[in-house]
C-alpha positions in Angstrom: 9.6 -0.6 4.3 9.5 -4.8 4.8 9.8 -4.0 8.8 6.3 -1.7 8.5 4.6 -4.0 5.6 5.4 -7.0 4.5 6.3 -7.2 0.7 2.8 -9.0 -0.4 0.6 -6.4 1.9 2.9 -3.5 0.3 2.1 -4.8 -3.3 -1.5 -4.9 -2.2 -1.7 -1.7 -0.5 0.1 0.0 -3.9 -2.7 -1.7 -6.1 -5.4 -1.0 -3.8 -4.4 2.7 -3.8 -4.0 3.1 -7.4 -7.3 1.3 -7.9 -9.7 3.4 -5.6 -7.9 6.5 -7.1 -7.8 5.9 -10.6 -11.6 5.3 -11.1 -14.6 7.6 -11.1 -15.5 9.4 -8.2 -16.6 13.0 -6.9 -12.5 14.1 -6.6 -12.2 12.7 -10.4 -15.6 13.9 -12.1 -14.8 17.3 -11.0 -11.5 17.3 -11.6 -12.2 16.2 -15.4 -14.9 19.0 -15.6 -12.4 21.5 -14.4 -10.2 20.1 -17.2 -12.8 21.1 -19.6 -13.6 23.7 -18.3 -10.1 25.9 -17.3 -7.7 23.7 -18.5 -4.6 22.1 -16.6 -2.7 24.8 -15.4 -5.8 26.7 -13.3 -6.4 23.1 -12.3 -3.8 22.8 -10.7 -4.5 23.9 -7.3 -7.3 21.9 -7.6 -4.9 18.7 -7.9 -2.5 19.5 -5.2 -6.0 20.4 -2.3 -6.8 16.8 -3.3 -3.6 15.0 -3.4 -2.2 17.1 -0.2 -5.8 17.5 1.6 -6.8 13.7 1.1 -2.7 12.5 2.6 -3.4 14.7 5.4 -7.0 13.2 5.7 -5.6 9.6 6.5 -3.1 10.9 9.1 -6.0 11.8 11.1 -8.0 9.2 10.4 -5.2 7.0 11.6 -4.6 9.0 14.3 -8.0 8.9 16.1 -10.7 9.7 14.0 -11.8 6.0 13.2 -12.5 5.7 17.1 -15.0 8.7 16.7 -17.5 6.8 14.2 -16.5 3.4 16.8 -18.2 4.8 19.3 -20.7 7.2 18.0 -22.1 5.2 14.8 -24.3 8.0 14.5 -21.6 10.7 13.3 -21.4 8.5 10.6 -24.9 8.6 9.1 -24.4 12.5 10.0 -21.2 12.5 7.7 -23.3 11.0 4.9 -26.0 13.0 5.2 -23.8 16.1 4.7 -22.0 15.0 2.0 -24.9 13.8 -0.2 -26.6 17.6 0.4 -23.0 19.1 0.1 -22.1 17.1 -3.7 -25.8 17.5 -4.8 -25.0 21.5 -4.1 -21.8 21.5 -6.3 -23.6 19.5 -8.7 -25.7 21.7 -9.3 -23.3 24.7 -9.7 -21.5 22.3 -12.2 -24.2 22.1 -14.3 -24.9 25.7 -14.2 -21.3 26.6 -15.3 -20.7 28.7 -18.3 -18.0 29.7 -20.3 -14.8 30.9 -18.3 -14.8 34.7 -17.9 -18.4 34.8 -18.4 -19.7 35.3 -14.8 -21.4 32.5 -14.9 -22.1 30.5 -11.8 -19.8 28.9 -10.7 -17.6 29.8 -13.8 -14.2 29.3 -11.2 -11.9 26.5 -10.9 -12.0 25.0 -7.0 -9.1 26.5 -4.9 -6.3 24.6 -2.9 -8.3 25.1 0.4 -11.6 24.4 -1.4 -10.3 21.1 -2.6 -8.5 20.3 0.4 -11.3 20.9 2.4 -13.8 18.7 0.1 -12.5 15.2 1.0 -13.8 16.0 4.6 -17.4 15.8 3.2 -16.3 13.6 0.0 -17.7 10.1 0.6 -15.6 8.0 -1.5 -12.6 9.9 -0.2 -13.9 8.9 3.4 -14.1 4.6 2.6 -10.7 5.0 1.0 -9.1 6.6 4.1 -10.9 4.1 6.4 -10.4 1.1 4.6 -6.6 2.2 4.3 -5.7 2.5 7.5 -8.3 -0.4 8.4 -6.4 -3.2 6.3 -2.8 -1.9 5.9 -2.6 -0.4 9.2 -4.6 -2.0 11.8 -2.1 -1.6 14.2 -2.6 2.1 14.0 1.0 3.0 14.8 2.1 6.5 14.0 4.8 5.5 11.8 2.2 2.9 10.0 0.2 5.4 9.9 2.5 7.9 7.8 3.9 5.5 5.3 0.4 4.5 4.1 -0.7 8.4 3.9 2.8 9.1 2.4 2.4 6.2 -0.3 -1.1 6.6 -0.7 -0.4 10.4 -2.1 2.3 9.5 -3.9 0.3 7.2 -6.1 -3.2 9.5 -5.7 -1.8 12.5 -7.3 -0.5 11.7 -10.6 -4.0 9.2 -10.8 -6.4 11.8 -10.1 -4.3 14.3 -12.2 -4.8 11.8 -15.5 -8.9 12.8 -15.0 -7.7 16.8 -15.4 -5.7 16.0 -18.6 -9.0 14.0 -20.2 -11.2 16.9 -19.3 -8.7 19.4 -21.0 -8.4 17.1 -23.9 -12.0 17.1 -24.3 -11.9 20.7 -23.8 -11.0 21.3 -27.9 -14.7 19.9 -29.0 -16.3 21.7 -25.9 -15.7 25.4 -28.1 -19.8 25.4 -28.6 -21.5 26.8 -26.0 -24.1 23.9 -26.0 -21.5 21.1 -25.9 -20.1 22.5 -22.8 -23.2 23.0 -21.3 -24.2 19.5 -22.3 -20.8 18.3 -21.0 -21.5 20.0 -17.8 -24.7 18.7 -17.0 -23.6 15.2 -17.8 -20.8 15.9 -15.5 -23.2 17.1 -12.5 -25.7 14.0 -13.0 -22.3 11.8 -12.9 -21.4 13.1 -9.6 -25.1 12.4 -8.4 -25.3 9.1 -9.4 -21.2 8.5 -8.0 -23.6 9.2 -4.8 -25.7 5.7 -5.3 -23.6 3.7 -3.2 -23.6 5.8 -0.1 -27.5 6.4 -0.3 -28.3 3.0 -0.5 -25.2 1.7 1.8 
C-alpha cells in the first residue's frame, strides 16, 4: 500500500471516502426509504448495486472516462441535466409509494441492476468518483486506479448500509398509513433538494 499512497494520502483518502459516503445523498435517502419501506433483507440488493455498481464506476472513470468530460465539457452539463430529470422522476415515485404488497406505485424495492445502474445518472456519486481518482490518483495508473475503487467500496458499503438500518428502524412507527406516506414524501422532497448543489453548480 505505502508504494501506491503514501501513509498521510491513504489516511486522507480513507476519511475522504467515509465522509462523502456516510452523509446524505440520493444513494442514502433512498436507501433509508427502502428501509422503511421493505426492510433490510429486500434491501439488500439494493446495497450491494450501489456498493458493487459505484466500485465499478471509479474503475472506469479512472480508466478514461474523466478524459471524456476534458474534452467535451459539454457531456457534462448533458450528465446533469439527465440526472436532475432522472432523480426528480424517482422522486416522485417515492412519494407515491404505498404500503408493500399494495400495488402501489412504485411499492418495490430497487434491484441490483437498478441500483447499479443509478450511480451512472446519480450526481453526488459522479463528484465522488472524480474527485477520487482526481486527488488520490492523479497519476491514473491502473493499479492506482484499483486500490482506490477497491478501498473506496470497502468503506462505501457498510456506510451506505447504516442509512438502510435507520430507515428499517423507523419502519416500527411508520405502521399508519399516513406516517408512511408522510415519511415518503419527506423522503422525495429530500432527494430534490440533495439536487441544490448541482443546479446551482
Amino acid at each position: 500500500m505505502p508504494t501506491l499512497m503514501p501513509h498521510d494520502l491513504f489516511t486522507a483518502f480513507v476519511a475522504f471516502a467515509f465522509v462523502s459516503s456516510i452523509t446524505p445523498g440520493p444513494n442514502n435517502l433512498m436507501l433509508m426509504a427502502s428501509g422503511a419501506n421493505f426492510g433490510f433483507r429486500r434491501s439488500v440488493p439494493h446495497m450491494l448495486g450501489i456498493g458493487l455498481g459505484f466500485t465499478f464506476m471509479i474503475v472506469l472513470v479512472g480508466a478514461g472516462l474523466m478524459q471524456i468530460f476534458d474534452a467535451f465539457p459539454v457531456s457534462y452539463t448533458a450528465l446533469k441535466v439527465v440526472s436532475v430529470m432522472y432523480l426528480t422522476w424517482l422522486a416522485w415515485k417515492i412519494a407515491r409509494a404505498g404500503e408493500p404488497g399494495t400495488g402501489s406505485s412504485g411499492a418495490t424495492p430497487m434491484s441490483f441492476l437498478q441500483a447499479a445502474a443509478f450511480q451512472w445518472v446519480n450526481p453526488k456519486a459522479w463528484a465522488m468518483a472524480l474527485t477520487a481518482i482526481s486527488v488520490y490518483a492523479p497519476g491514473r495508473s491502473m493499479q492506482a486506479v484499483l486500490v482506490v475503487a477497491l478501498i473506496f467500496g470497502l468503506v462505501n458499503l457498510p456506510s451506505v448500509s447504516t442509512w438502510t438500518i435507520l430507515g428499517q428502524k423507523i419502519r416500527v412507527i411508520l405502521t399508519n398509513p399516513t406516517r408512511l406516506r408522510v415519511f415518503n414524501v419527506t423522503m422525495a422532497l429530500l432527494l430534490i433538494a440533495s439536487l441544490f448543489p448541482v443546479i446551482t453548480g
